[in-house]
Rosetta silent file (secondary structure, phi, psi, omega in degrees, C-alpha in Angstrom):
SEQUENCE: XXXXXXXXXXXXXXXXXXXXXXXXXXXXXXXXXXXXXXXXXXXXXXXXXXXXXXXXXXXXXXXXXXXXXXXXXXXXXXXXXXXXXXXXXXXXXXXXXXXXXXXXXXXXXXXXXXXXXXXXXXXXXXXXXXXXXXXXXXXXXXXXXXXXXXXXXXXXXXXXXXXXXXXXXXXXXXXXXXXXXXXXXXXXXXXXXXXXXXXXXXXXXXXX
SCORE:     score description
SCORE:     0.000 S_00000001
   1 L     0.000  132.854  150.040  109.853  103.099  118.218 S_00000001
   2 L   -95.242   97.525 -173.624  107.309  102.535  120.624 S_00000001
   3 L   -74.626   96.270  173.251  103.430  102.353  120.054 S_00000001
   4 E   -91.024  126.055  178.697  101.122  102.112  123.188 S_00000001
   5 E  -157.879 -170.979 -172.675   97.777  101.068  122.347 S_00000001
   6 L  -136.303  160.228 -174.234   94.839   99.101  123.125 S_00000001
   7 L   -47.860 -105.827 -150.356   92.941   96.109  121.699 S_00000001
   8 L  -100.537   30.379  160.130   89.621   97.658  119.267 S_00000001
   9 L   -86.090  179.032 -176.645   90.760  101.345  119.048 S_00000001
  10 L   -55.760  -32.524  157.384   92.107  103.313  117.014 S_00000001
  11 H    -5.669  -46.896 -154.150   95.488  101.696  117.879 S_00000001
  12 H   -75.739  -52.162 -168.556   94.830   98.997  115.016 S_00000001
  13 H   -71.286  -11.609  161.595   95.041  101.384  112.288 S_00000001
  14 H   -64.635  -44.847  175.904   98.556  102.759  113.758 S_00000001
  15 H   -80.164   13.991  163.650   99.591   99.230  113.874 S_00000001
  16 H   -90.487  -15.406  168.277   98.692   98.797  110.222 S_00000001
  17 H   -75.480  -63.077 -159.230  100.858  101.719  109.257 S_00000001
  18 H   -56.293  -32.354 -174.983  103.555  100.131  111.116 S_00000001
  19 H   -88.639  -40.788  130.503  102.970   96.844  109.261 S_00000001
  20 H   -23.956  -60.197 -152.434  102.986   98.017  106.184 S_00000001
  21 H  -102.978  -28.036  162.822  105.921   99.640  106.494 S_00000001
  22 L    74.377   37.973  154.452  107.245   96.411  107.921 S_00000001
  23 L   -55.516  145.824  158.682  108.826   98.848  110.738 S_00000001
  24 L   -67.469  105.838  169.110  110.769   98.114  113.818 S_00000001
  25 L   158.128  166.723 -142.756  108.729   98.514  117.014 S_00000001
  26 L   -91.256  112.077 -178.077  107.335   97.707  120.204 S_00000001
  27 L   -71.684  139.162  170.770  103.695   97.564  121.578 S_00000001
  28 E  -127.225  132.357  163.810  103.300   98.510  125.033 S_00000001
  29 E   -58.335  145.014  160.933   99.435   97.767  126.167 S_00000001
  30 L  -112.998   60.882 -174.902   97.660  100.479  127.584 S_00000001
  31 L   -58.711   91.441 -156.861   94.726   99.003  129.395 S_00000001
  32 H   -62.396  -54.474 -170.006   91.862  101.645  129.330 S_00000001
  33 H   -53.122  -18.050  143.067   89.808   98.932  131.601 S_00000001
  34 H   -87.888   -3.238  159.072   91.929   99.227  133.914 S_00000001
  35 L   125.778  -59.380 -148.079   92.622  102.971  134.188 S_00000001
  36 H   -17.142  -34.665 -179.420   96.381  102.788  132.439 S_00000001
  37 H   -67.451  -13.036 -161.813   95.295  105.775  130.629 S_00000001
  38 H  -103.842  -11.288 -169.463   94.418  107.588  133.788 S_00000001
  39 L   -81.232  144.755 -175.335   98.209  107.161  135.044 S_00000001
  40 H   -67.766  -20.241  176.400  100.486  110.187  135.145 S_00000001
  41 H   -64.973  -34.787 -172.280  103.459  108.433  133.286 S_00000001
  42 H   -93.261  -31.706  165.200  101.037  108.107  130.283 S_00000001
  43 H   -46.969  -50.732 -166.006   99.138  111.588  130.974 S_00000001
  44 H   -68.902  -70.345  176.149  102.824  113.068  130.301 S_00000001
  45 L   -53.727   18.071 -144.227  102.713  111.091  127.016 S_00000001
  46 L   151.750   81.358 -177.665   99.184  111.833  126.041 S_00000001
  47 L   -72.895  -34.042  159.660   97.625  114.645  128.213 S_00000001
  48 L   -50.812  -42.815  157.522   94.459  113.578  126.591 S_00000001
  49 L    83.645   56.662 -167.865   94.828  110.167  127.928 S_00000001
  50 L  -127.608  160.572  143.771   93.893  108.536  124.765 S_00000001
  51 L   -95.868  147.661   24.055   95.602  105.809  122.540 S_00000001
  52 L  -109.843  179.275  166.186   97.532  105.267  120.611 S_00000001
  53 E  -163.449  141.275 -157.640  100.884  107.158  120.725 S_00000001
  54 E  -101.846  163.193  140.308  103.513  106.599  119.007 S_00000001
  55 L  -142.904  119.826  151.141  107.332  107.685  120.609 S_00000001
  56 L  -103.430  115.553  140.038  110.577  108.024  118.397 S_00000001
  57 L    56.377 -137.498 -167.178  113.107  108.572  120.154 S_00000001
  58 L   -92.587   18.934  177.842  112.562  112.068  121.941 S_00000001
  59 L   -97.199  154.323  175.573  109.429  112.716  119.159 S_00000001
  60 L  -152.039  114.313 -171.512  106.200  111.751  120.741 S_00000001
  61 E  -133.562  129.567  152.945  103.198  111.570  118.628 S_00000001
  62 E   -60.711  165.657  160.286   99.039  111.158  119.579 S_00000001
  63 L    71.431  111.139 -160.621   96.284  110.604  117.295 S_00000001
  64 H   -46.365  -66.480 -177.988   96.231  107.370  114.996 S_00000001
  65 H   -27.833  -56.322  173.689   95.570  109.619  111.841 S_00000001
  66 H   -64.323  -49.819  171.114   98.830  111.795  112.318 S_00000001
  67 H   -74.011  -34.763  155.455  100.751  108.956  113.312 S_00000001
  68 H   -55.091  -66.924 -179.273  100.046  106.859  110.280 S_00000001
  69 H   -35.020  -62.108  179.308  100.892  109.961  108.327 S_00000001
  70 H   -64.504  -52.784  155.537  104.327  110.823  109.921 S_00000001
  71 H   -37.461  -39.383 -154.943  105.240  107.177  109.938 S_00000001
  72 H  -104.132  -20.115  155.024  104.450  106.821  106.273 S_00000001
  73 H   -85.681  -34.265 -178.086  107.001  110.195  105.523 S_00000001
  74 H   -62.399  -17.598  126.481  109.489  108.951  107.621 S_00000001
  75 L  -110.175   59.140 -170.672  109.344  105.860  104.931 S_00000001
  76 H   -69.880   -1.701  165.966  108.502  107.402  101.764 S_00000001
  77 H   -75.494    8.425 -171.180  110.668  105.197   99.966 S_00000001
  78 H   -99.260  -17.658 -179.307  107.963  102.262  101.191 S_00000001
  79 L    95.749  -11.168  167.032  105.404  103.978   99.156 S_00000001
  80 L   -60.125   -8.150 -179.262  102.246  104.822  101.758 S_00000001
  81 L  -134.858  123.632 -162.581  102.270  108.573  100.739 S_00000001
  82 L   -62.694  140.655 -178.716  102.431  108.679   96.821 S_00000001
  83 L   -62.899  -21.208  178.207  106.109  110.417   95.338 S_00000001
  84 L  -116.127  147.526 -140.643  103.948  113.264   93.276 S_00000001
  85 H   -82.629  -29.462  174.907  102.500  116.199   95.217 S_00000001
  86 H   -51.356  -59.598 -165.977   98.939  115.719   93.193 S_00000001
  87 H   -79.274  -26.219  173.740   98.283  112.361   94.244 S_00000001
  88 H   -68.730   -6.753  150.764   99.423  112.743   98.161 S_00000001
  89 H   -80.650  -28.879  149.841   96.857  115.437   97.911 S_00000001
  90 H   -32.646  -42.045  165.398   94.751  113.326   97.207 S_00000001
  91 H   -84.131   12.752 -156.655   95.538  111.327   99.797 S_00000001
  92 H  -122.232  -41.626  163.759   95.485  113.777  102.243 S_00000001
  93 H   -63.029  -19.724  176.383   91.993  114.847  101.192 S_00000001
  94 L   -73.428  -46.614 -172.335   90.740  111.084  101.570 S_00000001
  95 H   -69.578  -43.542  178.663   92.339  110.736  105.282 S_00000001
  96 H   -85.759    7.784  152.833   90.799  113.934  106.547 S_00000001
  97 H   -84.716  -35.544 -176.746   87.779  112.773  105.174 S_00000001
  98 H   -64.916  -66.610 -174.298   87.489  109.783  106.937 S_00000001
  99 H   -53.139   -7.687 -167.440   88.603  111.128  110.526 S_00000001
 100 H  -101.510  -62.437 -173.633   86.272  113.897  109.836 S_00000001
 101 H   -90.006   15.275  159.902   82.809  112.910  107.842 S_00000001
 102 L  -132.883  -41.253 -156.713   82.869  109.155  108.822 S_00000001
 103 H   -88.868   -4.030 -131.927   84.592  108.709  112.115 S_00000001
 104 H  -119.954  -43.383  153.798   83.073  111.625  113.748 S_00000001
 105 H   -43.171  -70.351  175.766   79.319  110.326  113.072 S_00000001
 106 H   -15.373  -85.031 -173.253   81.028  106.600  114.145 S_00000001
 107 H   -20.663  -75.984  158.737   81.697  108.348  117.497 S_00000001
 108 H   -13.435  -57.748 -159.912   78.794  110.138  118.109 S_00000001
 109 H   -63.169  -72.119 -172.634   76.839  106.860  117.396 S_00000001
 110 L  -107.965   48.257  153.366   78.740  105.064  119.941 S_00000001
 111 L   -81.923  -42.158 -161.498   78.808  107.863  122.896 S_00000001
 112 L  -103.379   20.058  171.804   74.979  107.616  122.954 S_00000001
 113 L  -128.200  -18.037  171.819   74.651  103.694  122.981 S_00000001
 114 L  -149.540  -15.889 -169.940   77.432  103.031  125.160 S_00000001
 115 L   -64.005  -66.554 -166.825   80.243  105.197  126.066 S_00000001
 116 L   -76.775  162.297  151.868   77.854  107.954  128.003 S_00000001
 117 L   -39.209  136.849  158.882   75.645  107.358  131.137 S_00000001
 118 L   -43.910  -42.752 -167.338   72.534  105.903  130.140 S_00000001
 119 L   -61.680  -25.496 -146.743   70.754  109.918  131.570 S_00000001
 120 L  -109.277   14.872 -167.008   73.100  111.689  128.989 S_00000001
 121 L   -88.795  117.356 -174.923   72.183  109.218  126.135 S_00000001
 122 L  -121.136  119.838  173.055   69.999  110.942  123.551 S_00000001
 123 H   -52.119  -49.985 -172.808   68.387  108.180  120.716 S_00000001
 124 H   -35.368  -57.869 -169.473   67.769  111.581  117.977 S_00000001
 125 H   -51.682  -52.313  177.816   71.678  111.901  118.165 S_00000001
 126 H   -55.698  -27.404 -171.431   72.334  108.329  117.048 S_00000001
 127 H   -86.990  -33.322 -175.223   69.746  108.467  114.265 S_00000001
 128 H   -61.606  -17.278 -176.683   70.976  111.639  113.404 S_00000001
 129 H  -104.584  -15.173  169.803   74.344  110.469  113.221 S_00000001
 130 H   -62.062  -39.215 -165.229   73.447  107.393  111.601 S_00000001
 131 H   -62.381  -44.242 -161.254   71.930  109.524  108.887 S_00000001
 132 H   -70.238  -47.204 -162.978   75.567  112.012  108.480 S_00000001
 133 H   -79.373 -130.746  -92.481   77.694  108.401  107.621 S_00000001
 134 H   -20.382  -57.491 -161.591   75.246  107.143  105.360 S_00000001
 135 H   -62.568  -49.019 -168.146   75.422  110.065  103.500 S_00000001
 136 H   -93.793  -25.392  160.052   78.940  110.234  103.381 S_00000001
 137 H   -81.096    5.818  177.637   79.807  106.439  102.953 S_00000001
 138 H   -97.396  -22.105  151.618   77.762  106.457   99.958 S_00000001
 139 H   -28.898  -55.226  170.743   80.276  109.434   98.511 S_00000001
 140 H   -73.573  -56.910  176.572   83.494  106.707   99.065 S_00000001
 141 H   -70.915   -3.298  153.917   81.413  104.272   97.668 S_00000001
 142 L  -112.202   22.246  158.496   81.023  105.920   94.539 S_00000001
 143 L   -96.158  -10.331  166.398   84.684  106.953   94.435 S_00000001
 144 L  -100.023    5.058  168.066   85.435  103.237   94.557 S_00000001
 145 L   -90.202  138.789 -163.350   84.108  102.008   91.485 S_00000001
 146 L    72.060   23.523  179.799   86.102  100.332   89.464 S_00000001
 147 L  -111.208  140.900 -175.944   89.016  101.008   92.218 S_00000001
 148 L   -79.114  -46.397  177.472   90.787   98.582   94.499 S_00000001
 149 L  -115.409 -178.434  177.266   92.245  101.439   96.839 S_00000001
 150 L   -61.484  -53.884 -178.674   91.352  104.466   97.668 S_00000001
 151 L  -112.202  131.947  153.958   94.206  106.731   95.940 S_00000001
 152 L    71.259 -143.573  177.630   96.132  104.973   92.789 S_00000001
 153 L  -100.880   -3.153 -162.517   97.221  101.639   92.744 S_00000001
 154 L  -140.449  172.700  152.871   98.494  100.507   95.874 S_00000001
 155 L    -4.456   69.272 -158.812   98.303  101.321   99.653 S_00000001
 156 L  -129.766  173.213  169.762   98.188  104.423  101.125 S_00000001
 157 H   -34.493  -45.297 -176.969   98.050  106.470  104.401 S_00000001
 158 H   -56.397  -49.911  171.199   93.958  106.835  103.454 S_00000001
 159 H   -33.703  -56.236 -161.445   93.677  103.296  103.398 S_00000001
 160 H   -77.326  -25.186  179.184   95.139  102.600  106.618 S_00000001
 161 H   -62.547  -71.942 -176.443   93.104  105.290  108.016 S_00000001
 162 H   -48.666  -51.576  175.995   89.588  104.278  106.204 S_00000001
 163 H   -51.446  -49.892  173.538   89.584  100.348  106.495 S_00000001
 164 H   -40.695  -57.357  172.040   89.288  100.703  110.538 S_00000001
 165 H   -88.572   -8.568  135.320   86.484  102.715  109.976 S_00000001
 166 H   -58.212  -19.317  174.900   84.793  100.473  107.823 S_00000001
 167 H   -78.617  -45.474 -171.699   85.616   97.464  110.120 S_00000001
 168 H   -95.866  -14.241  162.559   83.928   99.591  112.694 S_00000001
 169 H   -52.815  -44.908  165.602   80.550  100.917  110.456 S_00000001
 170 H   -25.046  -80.394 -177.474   80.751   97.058  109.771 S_00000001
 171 L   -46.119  -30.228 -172.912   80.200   95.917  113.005 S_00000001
 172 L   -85.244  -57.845 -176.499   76.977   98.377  113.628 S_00000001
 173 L   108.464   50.964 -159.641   75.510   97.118  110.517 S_00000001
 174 L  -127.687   -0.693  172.459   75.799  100.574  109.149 S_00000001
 175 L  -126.224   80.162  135.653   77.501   99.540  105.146 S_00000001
 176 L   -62.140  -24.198 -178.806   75.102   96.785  104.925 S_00000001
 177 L  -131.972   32.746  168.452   73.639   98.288  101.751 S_00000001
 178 L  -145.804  109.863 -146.455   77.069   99.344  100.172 S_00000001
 179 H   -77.879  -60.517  179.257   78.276   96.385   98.233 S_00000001
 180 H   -20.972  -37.719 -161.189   81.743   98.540   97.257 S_00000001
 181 H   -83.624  -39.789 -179.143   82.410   99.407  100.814 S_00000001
 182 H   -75.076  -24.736  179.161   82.266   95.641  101.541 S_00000001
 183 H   -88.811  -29.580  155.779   84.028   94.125   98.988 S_00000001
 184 H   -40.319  -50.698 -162.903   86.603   96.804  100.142 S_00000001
 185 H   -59.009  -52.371 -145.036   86.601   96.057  103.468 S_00000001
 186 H   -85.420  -27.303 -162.451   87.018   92.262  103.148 S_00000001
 187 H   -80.733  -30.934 -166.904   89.901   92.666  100.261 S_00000001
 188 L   -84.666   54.391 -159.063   91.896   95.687  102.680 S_00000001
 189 L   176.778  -26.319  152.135   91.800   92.584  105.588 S_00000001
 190 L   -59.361  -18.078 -177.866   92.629   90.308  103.207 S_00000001
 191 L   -67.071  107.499  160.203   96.010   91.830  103.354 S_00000001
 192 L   -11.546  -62.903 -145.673   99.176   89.923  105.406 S_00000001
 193 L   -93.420   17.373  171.275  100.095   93.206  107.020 S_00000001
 194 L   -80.742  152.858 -178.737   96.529   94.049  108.266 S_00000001
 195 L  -116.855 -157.288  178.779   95.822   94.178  111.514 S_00000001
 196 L    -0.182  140.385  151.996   92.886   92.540  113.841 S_00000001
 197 L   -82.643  132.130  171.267   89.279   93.032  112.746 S_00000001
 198 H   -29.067  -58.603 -172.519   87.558   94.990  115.819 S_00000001
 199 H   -62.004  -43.937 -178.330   85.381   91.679  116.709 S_00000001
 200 H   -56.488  -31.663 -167.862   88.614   89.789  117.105 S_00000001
 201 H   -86.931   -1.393 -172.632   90.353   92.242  119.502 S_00000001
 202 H   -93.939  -27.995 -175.034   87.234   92.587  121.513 S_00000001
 203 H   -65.401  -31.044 -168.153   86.694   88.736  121.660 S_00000001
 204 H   -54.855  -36.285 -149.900   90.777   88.893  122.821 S_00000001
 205 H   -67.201  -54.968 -176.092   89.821   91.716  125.746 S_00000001
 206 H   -42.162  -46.864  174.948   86.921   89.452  126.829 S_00000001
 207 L   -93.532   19.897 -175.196   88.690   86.318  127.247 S_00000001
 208 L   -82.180    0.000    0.000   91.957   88.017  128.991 S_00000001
């Protein structure tokens, strides 16, 4: 298998699936700062011309969420997607929570402080989006008390999904006043098989 990704993207939580899983396979960089993303060999992989994507074999798969997921059936004996159909719905309801009612605010937040042309930047949208994760990271943080992970007892696909975007609310200063979310954060990171924290891979880009 091959993973193409980039330093403080979404990338990290595919390689945390992978590490988990203590899979076989190969990083190839994709260096958005330099346009790699913009090239037609990766445009064929990724018409969107985003990382990461995964390729097995002649399978080729975008979007971190999806790739954790397929990754994590393709070793269900490792245990990231739970053996009884109740709790992987569960876990299936946690992960499309995250990409949807936390990262999707996340985004939002940082299109209009850094992403977009300063002309297209509108401040309302950022408060406004600050305002949608609040709301919704205090909802996970009162599904994590008295819980270590998200679903059950161990590890799952939500996790690997969810920690990134706490590592990245983190950085904004946006679970500052959600002690659950934090002690989460620090204990899913705490983990061997985790990978970078976002400030590390950006200090890595910076000093390249």
């Amino acid at each position: 298998m091959k993973l193409y990704g980039f330093g403080p993207t979404r990338s990290l939580r595919a390689l945390w699936g992978l590490r988990e899983l203590d899979a076989d396979f190969e990083f190839i960089p994709v260096n958005l700062l330099a346009g790699d993303h913009k090239h037609p060999d990766f445009l064929r992989l990724n018409p969107a011309g985003k990382v990461p994507v995964l390729v097995d074999g002649e399978l080729v798969i975008p979007e971190s969420a999806a790739i954790v997921l397929y990754l994590a059936d393709k070793y269900r004996e490792k245990g990231l997607l739970p053996a009884d159909l109740a709790s992987r719905a569960h876990v299936y309801r946690w992960t499309l929570f995250a990409v949807t009612e936390l990262e999707q605010p996340l985004w939002r937040i940082a299109k209009h402080t850094r992403l977009y042309p300063e002309a297209k930047r509108l401040p309302a949208d950022i408060a406004l989006a600050k305002e949608e994760f609040l709301a919704m990271a205090a909802i996970l943080e009162t599904h994590l008390d008295g819980r270590r992970f998200i679903v059950g007892d161990t590890v799952t696909v939500a996790d690997c999904v969810t920690a990134y975007l706490i590592d990245w609310a983190n950085e904004i200063h946006l679970i500052d006043g959600f002690a659950r979310l934090g002690a989460y954060l620090e204990r899913m990171y705490a983990r061997p098989t985790a990978p970078q924290r976002i400030a590390e891979a950006r200090k890595e880009i910076r000093a390249a």
